[in-house]
N, C-alpha and C positions, 0 to 999 in steps of 0.2 A: 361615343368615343370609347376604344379600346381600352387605353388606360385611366382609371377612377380620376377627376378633375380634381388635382387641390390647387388654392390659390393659398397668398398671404398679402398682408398688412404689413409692414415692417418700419413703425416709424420711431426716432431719434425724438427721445425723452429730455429734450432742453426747453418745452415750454410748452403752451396748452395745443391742445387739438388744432391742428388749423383747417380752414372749411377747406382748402384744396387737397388735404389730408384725407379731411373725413367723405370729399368725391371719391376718390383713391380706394378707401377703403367699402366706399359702397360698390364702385365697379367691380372689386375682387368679391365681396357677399353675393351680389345680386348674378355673376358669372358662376359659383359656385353653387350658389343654391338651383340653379336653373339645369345645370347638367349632374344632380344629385350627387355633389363634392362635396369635399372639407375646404374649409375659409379657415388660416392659420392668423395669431395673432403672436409677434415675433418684436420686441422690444429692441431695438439696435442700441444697446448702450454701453459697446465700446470707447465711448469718450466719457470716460472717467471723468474729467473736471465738468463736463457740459450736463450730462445726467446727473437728474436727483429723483429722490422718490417723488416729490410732490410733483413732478412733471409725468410722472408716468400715472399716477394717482390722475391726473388729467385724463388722459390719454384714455382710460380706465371707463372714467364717467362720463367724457365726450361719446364713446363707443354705446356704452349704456344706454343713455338718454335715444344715441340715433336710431338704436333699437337692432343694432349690428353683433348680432352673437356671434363670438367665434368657437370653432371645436377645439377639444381639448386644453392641455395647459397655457397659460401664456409663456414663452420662450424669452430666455434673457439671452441676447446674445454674448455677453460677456463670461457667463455663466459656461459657456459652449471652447470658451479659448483653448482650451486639452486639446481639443478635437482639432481644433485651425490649425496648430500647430505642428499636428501630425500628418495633416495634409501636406504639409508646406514641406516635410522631412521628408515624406514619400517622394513628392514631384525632385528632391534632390536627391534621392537614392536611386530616382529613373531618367536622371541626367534631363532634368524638364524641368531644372532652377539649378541658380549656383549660388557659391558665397561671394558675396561683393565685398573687398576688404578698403572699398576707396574712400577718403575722409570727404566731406563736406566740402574740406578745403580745392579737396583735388577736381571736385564734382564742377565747384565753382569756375575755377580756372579754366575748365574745359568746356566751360560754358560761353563764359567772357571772346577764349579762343577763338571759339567756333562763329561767335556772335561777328569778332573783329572780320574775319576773314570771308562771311559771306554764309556760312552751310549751317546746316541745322543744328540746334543746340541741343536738341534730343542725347539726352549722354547715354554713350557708349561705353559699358567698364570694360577698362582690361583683363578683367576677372572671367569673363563671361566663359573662353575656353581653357583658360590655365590648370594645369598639372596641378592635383589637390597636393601632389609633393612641393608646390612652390609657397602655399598657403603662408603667411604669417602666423604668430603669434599675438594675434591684436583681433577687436570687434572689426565684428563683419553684420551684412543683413543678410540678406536671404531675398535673389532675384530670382524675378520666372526668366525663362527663354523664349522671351516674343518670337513671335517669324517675322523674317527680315524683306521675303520675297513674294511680291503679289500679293492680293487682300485677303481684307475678312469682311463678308457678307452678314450683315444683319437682317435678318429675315423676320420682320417687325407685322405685327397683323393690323398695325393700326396708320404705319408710314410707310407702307411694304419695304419693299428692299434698299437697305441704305448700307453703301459701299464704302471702308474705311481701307486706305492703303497700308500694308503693313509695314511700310516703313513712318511714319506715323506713329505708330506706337513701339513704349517707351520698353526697357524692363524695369516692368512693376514691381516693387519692392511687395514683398511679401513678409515676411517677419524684419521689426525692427529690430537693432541692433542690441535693443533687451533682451529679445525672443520673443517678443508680443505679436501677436497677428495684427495685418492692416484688415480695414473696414474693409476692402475690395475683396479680401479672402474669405473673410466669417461672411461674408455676404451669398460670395457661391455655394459654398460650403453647406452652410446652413441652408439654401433653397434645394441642394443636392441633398439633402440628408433627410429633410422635411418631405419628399416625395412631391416638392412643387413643380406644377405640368404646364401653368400661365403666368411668369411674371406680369401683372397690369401695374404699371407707377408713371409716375411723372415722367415727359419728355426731356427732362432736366438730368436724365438716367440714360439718357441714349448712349453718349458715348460708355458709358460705364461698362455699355452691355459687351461691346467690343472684350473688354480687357477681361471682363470677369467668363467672356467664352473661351480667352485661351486658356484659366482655369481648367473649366469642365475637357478641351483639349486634351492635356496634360494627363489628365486621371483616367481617358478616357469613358466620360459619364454622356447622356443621352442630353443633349438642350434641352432647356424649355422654350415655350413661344413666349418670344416676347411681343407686348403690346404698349405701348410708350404713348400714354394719352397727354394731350397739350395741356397747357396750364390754364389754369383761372385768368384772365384780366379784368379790369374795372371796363366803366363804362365808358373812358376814355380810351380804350385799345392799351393801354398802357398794364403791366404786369399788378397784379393785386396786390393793395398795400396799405397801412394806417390811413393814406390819407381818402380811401374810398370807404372805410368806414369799419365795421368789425367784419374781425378777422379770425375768432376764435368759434369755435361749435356751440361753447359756454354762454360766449353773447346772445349766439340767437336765440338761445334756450330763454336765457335774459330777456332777450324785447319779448317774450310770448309768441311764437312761432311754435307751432307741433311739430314734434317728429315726423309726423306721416306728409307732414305740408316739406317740411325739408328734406327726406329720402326722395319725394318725387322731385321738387327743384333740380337738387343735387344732379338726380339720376337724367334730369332734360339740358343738364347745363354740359354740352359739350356728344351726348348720344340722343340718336332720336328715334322717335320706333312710325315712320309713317308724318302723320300730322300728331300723335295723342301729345297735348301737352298736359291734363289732368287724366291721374292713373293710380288705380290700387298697387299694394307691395305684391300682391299676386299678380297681377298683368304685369310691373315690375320684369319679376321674377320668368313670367315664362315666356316674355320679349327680347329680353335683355344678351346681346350677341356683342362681338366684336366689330363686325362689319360697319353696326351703327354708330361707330363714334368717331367722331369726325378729326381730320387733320389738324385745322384752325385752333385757334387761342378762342374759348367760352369767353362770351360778356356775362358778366353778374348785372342783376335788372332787379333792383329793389321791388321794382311794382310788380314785375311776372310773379316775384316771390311772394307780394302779396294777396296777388290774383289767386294764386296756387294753393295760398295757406288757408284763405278766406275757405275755398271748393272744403278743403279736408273738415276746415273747424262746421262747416254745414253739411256736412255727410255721416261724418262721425256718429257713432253712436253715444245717446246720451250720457251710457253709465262712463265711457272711456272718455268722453270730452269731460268728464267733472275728478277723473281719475288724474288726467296729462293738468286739468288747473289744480289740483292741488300739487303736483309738483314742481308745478312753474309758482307756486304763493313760496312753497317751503324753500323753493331754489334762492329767490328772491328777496327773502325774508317778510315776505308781507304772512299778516295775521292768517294762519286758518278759519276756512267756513266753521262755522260754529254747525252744532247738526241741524237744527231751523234751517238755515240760510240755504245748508246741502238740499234740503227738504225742497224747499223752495226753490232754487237753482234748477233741482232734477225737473221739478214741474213746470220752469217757464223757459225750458232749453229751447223750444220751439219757438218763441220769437224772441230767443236772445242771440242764437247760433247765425240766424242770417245775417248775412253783408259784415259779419265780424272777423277781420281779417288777420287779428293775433288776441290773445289772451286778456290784453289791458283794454281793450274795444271790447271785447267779452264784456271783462267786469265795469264799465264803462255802461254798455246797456243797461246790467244791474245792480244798477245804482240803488233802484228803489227796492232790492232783494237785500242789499247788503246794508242800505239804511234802518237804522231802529227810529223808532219812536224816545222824542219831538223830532220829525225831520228837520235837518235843517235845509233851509231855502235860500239859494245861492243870489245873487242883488238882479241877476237877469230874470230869473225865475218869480220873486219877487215881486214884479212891476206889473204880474198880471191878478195878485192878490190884493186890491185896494177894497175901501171899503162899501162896494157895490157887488163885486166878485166873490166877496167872504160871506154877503147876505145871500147871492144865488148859492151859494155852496150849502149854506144852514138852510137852505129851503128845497135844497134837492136831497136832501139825506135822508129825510121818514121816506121820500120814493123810492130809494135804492134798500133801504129795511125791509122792506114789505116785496121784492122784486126777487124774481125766482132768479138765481146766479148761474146764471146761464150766456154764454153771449149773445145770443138772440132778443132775450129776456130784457139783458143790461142795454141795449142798442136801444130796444125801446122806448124805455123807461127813460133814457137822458135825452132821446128824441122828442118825447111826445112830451118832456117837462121843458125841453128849450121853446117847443112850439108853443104852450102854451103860455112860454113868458115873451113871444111876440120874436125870437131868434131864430138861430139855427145851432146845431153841438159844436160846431166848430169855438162858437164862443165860449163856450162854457171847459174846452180841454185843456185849454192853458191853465186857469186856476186847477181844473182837476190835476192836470199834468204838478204843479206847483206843491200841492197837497201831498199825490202821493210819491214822489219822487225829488222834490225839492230844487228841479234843473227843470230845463221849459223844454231839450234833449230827452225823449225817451221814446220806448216803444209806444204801440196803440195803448191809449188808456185803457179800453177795454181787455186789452191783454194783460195789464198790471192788475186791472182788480180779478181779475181770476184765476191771477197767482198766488196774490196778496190774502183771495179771500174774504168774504164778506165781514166779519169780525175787522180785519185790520185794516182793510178799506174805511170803511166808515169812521173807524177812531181815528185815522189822520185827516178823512174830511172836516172832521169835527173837531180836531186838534188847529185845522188852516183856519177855519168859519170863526173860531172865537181866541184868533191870532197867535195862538200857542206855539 
């Protein structure tokens, strides 16, 4: 592309991240990074009463966590209102807005009018060509000069072309009658001023796109492409909402989901590259187009999500999967690994990491990593520790002392000691299972003892054998 690609973010600081947000924000990252751009990160918080810090302080960490860097500062759009407001005096110093001196009252009546008699209620001020000699002495706003004749084309990369007739549209108040700019100004304004080349947001922004192009009009500035992706809905087709379940970026942070499991989610929910449903941030990144994202409203599918997250939590590499759980313990508030248990974690990542498809299934496996000595033995786990099974356990333990720690080694050795008690191992894993993990749930025994280690192996056998 001739001109450098910037995108932006620009989301309304009245509550946490939300996951249709943080799609939003990945489709502007992963379009950015792909055509070697800048990804802007633009706070809309123009509404004073609605914004607070701790919602952007969300916004913040939602971003973080998903692993969505943006360039340069973060932008406050309020911060920016000098600027709106200068725009807004230009387009009335170039007769492309006027002052509207009509009250609420008169706005009404002419609404009601319009309503009685059949025609559009779209208000029309009589202000619009008035003699600035006629002006009152009273508050005014500040309108644009819509056009009244023939349309305006949105030329959308994602719904192609969608036709809005200009009479249709209203004149949009631009400064309120304080002098404050409206959200619809600081909006073009700041995408004009930022150097943004692809608006991508929500379909919920389509008409918006109309009104804030006879902005860019007005000043004569250069469009950007817009691209108006569908929204999220639940799995009923129905729009996403409390009752399909969490709705914040924070939660899935919460249930133990990785980032890299939810960029790719995110990035399949609604765009698709081919058939890949599992995908690196790199394939991500140099697949990632407009063409791919489709018209339709995304279904959310708890299990695709878990499918998806499972692939990342078994690919991952060990050091970064014990990196992403200690920030989902500290998120959470659960205890930190102590440095043993990290020790250990790092060592039995290989059969802790498969079929684990969020963080608490992680630590679920390692149970017996994160248990000390005396295990405790849960009442299922239990029932295979009776006083026949605590005798096999004290009589298989000098074999496992003397028995090179090896898995080949170990397979033996509980082989050839089941065999010669007239069984087969299978009988014998459940008490083992019980021993060193305390659940009758766990990986291969064989793989806990040579996590565990010969040393603590044996003192929990020897801790179950004499009922401890």
């Amino acid at each position: 592309m001739s001109v450098p690609v910037v995108t932006r973010f620009a989301p309304s600081p009245t509550g946490y991240l939300h996951i249709g947000g943080a799609r939003t924000a990945l489709f502007n990252y992963l379009f950015a990074r792909r055509h070697g751009g800048s990804f802007l990160l633009r706070i809309e918080d123009t509404d004073r009463a609605r914004s607070t810090p701790e919602a952007t302080e969300a916004i913040l960490e939602g971003m973080a966590w998903m692993g969505l860097a943006h360039d340069g500062e973060v932008v406050s759009q309020f911060a920016r209102a000098p600027r709106h407001v200068e725009v807004a005096h230009a387009m009335l110093a170039a007769g492309a807005a006027y002052k509207c001196f009509a009250t609420q009252e008169e706005i009404q009546t002419f609404r009601d009018t319009a309503k009685a008699e059949g025609r559009s209620t779209l208000f029309r001020s009589p202000w619009r060509d008035a003699d600035p000699a006629s002006h009152p002495d009273a508050p005014f706003v500040v309108r644009i000069k819509a056009p009244r004749e023939g349309a305006t084309v949105i030329r959308d990369a994602v719904q192609g072309d969608v036709t809005i007739r200009n009479d249709q549209l209203d004149d949009m108040v631009l400064l309120r009658s304080d002098g404050t700019p409206v959200y619809m100004l600081a909006v073009a304004v700041d995408d004009h001023d930022s150097g943004v080349t692809h608006v991508i947001r929500g379909d919920d922004h389509l008409n918006n796109a109309a009104r804030q192009m006879m902005i860019y009009a007005a000043m004569g500035w250069p469009l950007p492409i817009y691209a108006h992706i569908p929204l999220i809905h639940g799995p009923d087709g129905k729009k996403l909402s409390k009752r399909h379940g969490a709705l914040g970026v924070a939660e899935y942070r919460d249930m133990g989901y990785p980032a890299a499991g939810m960029r790719n989610y995110l990035a399949r929910l609604g765009w698709s590259h081919g058939d890949a449903e599992f995908f690196t941030d790199a394939q991500a990144i140099e697949w990632f187009d407009l063409e791919g994202i489709g018209k339709s409203p995304a279904r959310f599918d708890f299990k695709k999500l878990d499918n998806v997250s499972g692939q990342h939590i078994a690919t991952m590499p060990d050091a970064a999967l014990l990196h992403e759980l200690d920030g989902f313990l500290a998120a959470t508030g659960m205890p930190a690994l102590t440095q043993g248990q990290r020790s250990l974690m790092a060592a039995g990542m290989y059969c802790l990491k498969e079929r684990a498809r969020t963080f608490p299934e992680l630590l679920d496996k390692a149970q017996f990593i994160v248990n000390s000595r005396p295990v405790e033995i849960d009442e299922k786990a239990a029932k295979h520790l009776d006083d026949v099974s605590r005798g096999i356990l004290n009589e298989l333990t000098p074999h496992l002392q003397t028995a090179t720690w090896d898995r080949n080694s170990l397979e033996a050795t509980a082989n050839d000691f089941a065999e010669a008690k007239g069984t087969k191992f299978g009988k014998l894993a459940g008490p083992m299972r019980a021993a060193l993990a305390g659940r009758s749930a766990t990986p291969s025994v064989f793989d806990m003892m040579l996590v565990l280690g010969r040393d603590e192996t044996l003192a929990r056998l020897t801790d179950a054998a004499n009922g401890g």
